[in-house]
C-alpha positions in Angstrom: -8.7 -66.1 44.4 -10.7 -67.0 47.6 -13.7 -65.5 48.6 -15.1 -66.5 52.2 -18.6 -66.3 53.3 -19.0 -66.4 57.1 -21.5 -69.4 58.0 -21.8 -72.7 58.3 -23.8 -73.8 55.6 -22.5 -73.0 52.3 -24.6 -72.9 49.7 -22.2 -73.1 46.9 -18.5 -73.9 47.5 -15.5 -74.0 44.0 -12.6 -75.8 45.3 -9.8 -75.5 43.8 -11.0 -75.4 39.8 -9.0 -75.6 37.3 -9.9 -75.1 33.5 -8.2 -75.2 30.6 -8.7 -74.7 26.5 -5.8 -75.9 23.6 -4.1 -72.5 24.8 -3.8 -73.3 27.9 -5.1 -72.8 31.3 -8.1 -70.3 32.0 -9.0 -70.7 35.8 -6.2 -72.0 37.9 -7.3 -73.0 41.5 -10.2 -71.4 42.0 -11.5 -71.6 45.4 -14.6 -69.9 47.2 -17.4 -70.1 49.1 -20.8 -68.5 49.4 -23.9 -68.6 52.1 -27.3 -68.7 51.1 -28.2 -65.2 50.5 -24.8 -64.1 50.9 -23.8 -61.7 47.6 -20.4 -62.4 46.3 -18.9 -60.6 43.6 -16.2 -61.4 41.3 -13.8 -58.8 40.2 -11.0 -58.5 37.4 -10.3 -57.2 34.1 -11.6 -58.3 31.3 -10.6 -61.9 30.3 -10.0 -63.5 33.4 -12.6 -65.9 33.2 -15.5 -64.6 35.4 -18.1 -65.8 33.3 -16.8 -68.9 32.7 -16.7 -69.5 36.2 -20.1 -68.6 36.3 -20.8 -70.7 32.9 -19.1 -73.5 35.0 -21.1 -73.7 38.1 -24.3 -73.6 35.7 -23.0 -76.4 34.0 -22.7 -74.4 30.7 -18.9 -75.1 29.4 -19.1 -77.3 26.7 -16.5 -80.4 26.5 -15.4 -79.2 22.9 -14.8 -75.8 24.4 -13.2 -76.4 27.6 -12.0 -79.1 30.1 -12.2 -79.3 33.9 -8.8 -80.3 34.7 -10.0 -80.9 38.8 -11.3 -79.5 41.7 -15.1 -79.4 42.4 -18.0 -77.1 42.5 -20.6 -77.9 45.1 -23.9 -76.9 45.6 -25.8 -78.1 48.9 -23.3 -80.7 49.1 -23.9 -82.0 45.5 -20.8 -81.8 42.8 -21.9 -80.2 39.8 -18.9 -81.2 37.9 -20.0 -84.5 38.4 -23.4 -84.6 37.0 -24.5 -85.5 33.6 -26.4 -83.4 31.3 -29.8 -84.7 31.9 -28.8 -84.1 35.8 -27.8 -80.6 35.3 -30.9 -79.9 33.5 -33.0 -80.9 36.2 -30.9 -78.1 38.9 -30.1 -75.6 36.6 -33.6 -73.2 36.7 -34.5 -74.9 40.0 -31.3 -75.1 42.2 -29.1 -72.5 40.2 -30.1 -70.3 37.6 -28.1 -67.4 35.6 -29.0 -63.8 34.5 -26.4 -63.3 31.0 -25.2 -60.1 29.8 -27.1 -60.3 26.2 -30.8 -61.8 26.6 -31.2 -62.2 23.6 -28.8 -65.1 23.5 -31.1 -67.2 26.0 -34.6 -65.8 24.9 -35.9 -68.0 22.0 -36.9 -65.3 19.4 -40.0 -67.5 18.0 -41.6 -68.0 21.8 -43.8 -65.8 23.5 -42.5 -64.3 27.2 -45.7 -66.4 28.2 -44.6 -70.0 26.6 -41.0 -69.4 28.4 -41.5 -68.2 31.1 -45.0 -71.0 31.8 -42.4 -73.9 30.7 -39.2 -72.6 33.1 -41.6 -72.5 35.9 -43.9 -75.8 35.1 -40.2 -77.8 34.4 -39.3 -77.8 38.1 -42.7 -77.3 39.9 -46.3 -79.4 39.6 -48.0 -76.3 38.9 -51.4 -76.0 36.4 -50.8 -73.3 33.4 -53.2 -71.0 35.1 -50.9 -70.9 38.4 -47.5 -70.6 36.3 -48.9 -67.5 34.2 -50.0 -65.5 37.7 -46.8 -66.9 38.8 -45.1 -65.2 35.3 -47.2 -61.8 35.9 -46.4 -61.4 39.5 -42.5 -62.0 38.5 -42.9 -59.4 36.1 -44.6 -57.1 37.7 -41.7 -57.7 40.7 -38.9 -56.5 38.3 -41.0 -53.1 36.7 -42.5 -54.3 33.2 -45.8 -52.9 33.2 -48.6 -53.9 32.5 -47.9 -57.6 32.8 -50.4 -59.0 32.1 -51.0 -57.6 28.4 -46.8 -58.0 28.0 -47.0 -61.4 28.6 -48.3 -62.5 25.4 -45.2 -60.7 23.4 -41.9 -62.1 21.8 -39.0 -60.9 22.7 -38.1 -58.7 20.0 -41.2 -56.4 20.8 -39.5 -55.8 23.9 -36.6 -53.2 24.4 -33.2 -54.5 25.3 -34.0 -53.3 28.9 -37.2 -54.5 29.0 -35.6 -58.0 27.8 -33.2 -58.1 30.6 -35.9 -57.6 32.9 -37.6 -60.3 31.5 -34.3 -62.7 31.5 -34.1 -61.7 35.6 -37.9 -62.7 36.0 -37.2 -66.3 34.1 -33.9 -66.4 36.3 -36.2 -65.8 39.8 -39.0 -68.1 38.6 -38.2 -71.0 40.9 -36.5 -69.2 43.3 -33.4 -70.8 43.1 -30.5 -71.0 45.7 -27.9 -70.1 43.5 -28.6 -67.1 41.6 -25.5 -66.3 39.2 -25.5 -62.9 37.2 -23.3 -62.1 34.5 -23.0 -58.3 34.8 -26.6 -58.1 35.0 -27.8 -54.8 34.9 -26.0 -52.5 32.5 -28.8 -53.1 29.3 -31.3 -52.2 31.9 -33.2 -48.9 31.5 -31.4 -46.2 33.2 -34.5 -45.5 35.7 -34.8 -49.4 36.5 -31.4 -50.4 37.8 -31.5 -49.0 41.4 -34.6 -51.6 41.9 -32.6 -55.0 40.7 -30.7 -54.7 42.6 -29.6 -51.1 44.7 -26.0 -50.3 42.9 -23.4 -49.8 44.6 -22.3 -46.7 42.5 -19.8 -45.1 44.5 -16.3 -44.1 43.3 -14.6 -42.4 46.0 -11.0 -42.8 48.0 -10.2 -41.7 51.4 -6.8 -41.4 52.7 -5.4 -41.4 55.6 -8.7 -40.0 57.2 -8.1 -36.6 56.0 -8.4 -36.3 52.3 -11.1 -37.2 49.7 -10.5 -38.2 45.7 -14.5 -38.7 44.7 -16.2 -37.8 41.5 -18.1 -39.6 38.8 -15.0 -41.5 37.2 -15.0 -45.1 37.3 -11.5 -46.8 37.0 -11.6 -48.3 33.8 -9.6 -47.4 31.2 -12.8 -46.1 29.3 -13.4 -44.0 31.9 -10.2 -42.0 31.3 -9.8 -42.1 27.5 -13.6 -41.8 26.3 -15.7 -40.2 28.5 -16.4 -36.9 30.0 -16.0 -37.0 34.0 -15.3 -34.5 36.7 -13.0 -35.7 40.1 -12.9 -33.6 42.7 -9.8 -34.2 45.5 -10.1 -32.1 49.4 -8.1 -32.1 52.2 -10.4 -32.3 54.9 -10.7 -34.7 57.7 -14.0 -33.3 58.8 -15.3 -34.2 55.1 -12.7 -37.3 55.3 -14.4 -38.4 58.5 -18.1 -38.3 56.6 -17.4 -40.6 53.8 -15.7 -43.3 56.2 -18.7 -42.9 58.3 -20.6 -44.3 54.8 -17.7 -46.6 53.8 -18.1 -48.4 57.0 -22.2 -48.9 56.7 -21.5 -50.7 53.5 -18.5 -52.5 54.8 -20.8 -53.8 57.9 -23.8 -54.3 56.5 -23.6 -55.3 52.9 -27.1 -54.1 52.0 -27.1 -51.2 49.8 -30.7 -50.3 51.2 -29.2 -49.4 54.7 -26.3 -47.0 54.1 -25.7 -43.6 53.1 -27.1 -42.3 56.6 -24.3 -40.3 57.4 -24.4 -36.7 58.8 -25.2 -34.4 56.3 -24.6 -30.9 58.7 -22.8 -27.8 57.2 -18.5 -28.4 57.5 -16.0 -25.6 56.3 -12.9 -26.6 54.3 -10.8 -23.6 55.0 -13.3 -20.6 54.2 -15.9 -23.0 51.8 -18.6 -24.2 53.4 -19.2 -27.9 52.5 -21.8 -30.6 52.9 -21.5 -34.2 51.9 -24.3 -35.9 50.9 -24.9 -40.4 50.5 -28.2 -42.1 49.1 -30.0 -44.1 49.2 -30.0 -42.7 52.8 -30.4 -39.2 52.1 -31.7 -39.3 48.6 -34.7 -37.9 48.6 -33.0 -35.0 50.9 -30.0 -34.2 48.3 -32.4 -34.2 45.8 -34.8 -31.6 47.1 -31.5 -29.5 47.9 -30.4 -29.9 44.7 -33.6 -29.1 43.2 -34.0 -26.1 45.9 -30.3 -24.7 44.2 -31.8 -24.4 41.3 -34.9 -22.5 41.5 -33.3 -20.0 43.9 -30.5 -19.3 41.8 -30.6 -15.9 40.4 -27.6 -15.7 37.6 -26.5 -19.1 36.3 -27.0 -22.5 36.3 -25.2 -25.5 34.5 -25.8 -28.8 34.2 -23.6 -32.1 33.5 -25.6 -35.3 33.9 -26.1 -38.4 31.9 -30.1 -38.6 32.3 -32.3 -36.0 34.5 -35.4 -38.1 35.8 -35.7 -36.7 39.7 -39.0 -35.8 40.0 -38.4 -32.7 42.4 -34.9 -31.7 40.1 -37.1 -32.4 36.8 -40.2 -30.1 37.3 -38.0 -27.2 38.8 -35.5 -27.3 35.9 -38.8 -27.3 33.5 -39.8 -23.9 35.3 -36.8 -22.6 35.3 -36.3 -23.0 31.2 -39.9 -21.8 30.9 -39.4 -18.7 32.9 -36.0 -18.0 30.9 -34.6 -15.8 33.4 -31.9 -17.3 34.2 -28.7 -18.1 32.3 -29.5 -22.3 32.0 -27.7 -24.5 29.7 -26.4 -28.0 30.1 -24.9 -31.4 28.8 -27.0 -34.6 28.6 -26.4 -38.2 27.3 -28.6 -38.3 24.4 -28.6 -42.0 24.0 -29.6 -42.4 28.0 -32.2 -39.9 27.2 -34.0 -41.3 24.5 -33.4 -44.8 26.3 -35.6 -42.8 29.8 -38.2 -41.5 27.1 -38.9 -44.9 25.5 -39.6 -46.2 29.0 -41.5 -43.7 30.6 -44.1 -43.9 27.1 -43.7 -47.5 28.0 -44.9 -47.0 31.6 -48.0 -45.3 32.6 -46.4 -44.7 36.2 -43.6 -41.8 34.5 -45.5 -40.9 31.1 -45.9 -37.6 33.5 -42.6 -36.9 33.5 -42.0 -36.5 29.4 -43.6 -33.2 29.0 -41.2 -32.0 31.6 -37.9 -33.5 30.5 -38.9 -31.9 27.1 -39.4 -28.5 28.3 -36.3 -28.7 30.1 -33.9 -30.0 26.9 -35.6 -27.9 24.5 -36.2 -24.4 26.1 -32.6 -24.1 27.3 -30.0 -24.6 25.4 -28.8 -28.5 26.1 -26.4 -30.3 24.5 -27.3 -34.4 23.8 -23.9 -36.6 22.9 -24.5 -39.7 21.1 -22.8 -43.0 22.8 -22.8 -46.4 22.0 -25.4 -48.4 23.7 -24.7 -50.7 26.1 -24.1 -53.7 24.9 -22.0 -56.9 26.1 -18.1 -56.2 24.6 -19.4 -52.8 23.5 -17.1 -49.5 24.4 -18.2 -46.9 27.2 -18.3 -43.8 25.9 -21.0 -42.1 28.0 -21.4 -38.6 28.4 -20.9 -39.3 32.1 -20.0 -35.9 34.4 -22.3 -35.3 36.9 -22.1 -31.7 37.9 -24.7 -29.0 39.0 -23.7 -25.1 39.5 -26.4 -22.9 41.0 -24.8 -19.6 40.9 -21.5 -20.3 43.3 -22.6 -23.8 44.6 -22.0 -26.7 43.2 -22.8 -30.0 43.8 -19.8 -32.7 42.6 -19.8 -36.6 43.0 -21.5 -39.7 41.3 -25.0 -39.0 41.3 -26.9 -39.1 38.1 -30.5 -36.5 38.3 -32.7 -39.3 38.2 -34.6 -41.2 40.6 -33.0 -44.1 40.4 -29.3 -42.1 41.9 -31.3 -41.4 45.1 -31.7 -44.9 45.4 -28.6 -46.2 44.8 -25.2 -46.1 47.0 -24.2 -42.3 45.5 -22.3 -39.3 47.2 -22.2 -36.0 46.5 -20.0 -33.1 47.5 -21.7 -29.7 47.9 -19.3 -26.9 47.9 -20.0 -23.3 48.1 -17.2 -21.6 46.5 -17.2 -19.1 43.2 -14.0 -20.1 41.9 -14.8 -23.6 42.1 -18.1 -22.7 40.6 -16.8 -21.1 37.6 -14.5 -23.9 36.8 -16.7 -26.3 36.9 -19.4 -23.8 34.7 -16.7 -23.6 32.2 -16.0 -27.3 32.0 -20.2 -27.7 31.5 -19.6 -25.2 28.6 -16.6 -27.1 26.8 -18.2 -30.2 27.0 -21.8 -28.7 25.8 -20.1 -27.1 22.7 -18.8 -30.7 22.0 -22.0 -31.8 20.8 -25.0 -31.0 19.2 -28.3 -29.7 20.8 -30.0 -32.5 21.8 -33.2 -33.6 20.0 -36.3 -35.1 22.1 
């Protein structure tokens, strides 16, 4: 496995690892390297060792658990392998530092945020307390916990599992390190938070041969296909085709989440349907005010598939739409994800707006809520996770979530204006609703 980084000062550089436990070897000749600031990404199933590479670089494999067998890992020209304990103390936090899955195996339970967060900072920098707490608030602050300043002073368990990921990215930022290794970092985050740290690449979409698209909200793990709900969508266009490479090859060139999904978003016909494709972040806020624009002008139906609905312009026009009651609205939510959004926004006195309005919408249409297994490290996905809106005959298909964090991540969206299609796709809202029970908020 090599990954290359192009530049001439690597930052951190594996050459040619190998690691091995009693049953064997684990990591057999891994090499890569990465720039400063340049994001890599690891990718396999699960079991192939990439946390324990990342354990490795941090120093974290214990010699009962594991032996390095050769190679090196070097950061700014320095061998980690090498080093002893008390030398690896003294880079990991400032050097290299790690975000893990489960925070609650690196936050000490009987510490205040305030004591752990004051020590990480004050162990690698001559800093006074006073300067490493508005260091600690303005880290905090940085990655969405609010009011930071009163949070400081709480232990970890009077945080939510979210909220204690955010915390464990703060500690992991303190002293800006030039490593910064992260262990599937964002999945325990709030639903609403994990566009911000960082922008997710949330795409899942195929073109082929420039003339044909196979998109939808399925992502390719076997979870996706034997636990959860998800719609895929294939068309043979190569006007449609020629659209998503256009967005393929912004993230391709520019690797920054932030500056794609600027593609052309004017009216295309596949055969006699007219079509649009939509990309966020780019247009975001556009889709969603199109989205939101579908459903207050629709006149006979409207159905709704969608793990969380948080959009601010999608939110308060499904609210007067379910007040009004004059259409036929009913939908499918994830009721865990739900209740996860609520706990944050009474949390938050930026969103608390939005809870009357999310209520409204569950409660005076009829919406199903399915109950999933929160995320957790090793846990199954078994998300209620279609994302599908019908507004009468148009219907909007692809792997954005109703929230305000989808128009900030790397999304698409087909939208399709076709009655068949829209009846389908109705009926499918309608199975998977009658699955589950109405949702309680």
């Amino acid at each position: 496995m090599t990954i290359a980084a192009d530049t001439a000062r690597p930052a951190i550089i594996f050459e040619n690892v190998r690691l091995g436990f009693e049953e064997g070897d684990v990591l057999k000749d891994i090499s890569f390297t990465v720039a400063p600031r340049e994001p890599a990404v690891l990718l396999g199933e699960t079991g192939t060792g990439k946390t324990l590479t990342l354990k490795l670089a941090a120093g974290l494999i214990r010699p009962d658990a594991g032996r390095i067998e050769g190679g090196s890992v070097s950061l700014d020209e320095q061998d980690l392998i090498k080093l002893s304990e008390g030398e690896m103390r003294a880079v990991r936090g400032r050097d290299i530092a790690m975000i893990f899955q489960d925070p609650m195996s690196s936050l000490n339970p009987v510490l205040t945020v305030e004591e752990q967060m004051v020590e990480t900072i004050q162990a690698h920098e001559k800093v006074t307390n006073a300067d490493a707490r508005r260091r600690a608030i303005e880290l905090l602050g940085m990655v969405g916990i609010p009011k930071p300043e009163t949070r400081l002073s709480s232990f970890p368990h009077q945080f939510s599992g979210g909220m204690r990921q955010r915390v464990m990215i703060a500690m992991a930022l303190a002293c800006d390190p030039t490593a910064l290794l992260a262990d599937e970092p964002t999945p325990a985050l709030d639903a609403p938070i994990q566009a911000g740290i960082p922008d997710l690449m949330h795409h899942k979409y195929v073109v082929r041969d420039g003339s044909a698209v196979w998109t939808g909200s399925t992502n390719w793990t076997a979870d996706s296909w034997t636990r959860e709900e998800n719609v895929i969508l294939t068309i043979a266009s190569p006007g449609v085709a020629g659209r998503y490479l256009a967005d393929f090859e912004q993230l391709w060139t520019t690797r920054d989440v932030s500056h794609t999904g600027k593609a052309d978003t004017a009216p295309l016909r596949v055969g006699h349907v007219p079509a649009r494709a939509w990309f966020c972040p780019g247009r975001g806020e556009k889709l969603a005010h199109r989205i939101a624009k579908a459903i207050g002008t629709a006149q006979r139906r409207i159905r709704i598939a969608s793990p969380v609905i948080s959009s601010a312009p999608i939110l308060a026009t499904l609210a007067q739409v379910a007040s009004d009651g004059k259409v036929d609205l009913a939908g499918a939510v994830d009721a865990t994800q739900v209740h996860e959004v609520l706990q944050q926004w009474e949390e938050s006195s930026h969103s608390e707006w939005k809870e009357p309005l999310l209520r409204t919408a569950l409660t005076r249409a009829p919406f199903s809520g399915k109950r999933t297994t929160p995320y957790a490290p090793g846990s199954v996905h078994d998300y209620m996770h279609a994302k599908v809106t019908v507004a009468d005959d148009v219907v909007f298909v692809g792997s954005f979530n109703l929230s305000h964090s989808g128009e900030l991540n790397a999304e698409n969206v087909l939208e399709l204006e076709d009655a068949a299609l829209a009846d389908r796709l109705a009926a499918f809202v309608d199975d998977v609703r009658a699955r589950y029970p109405a949702v309680a908020v």
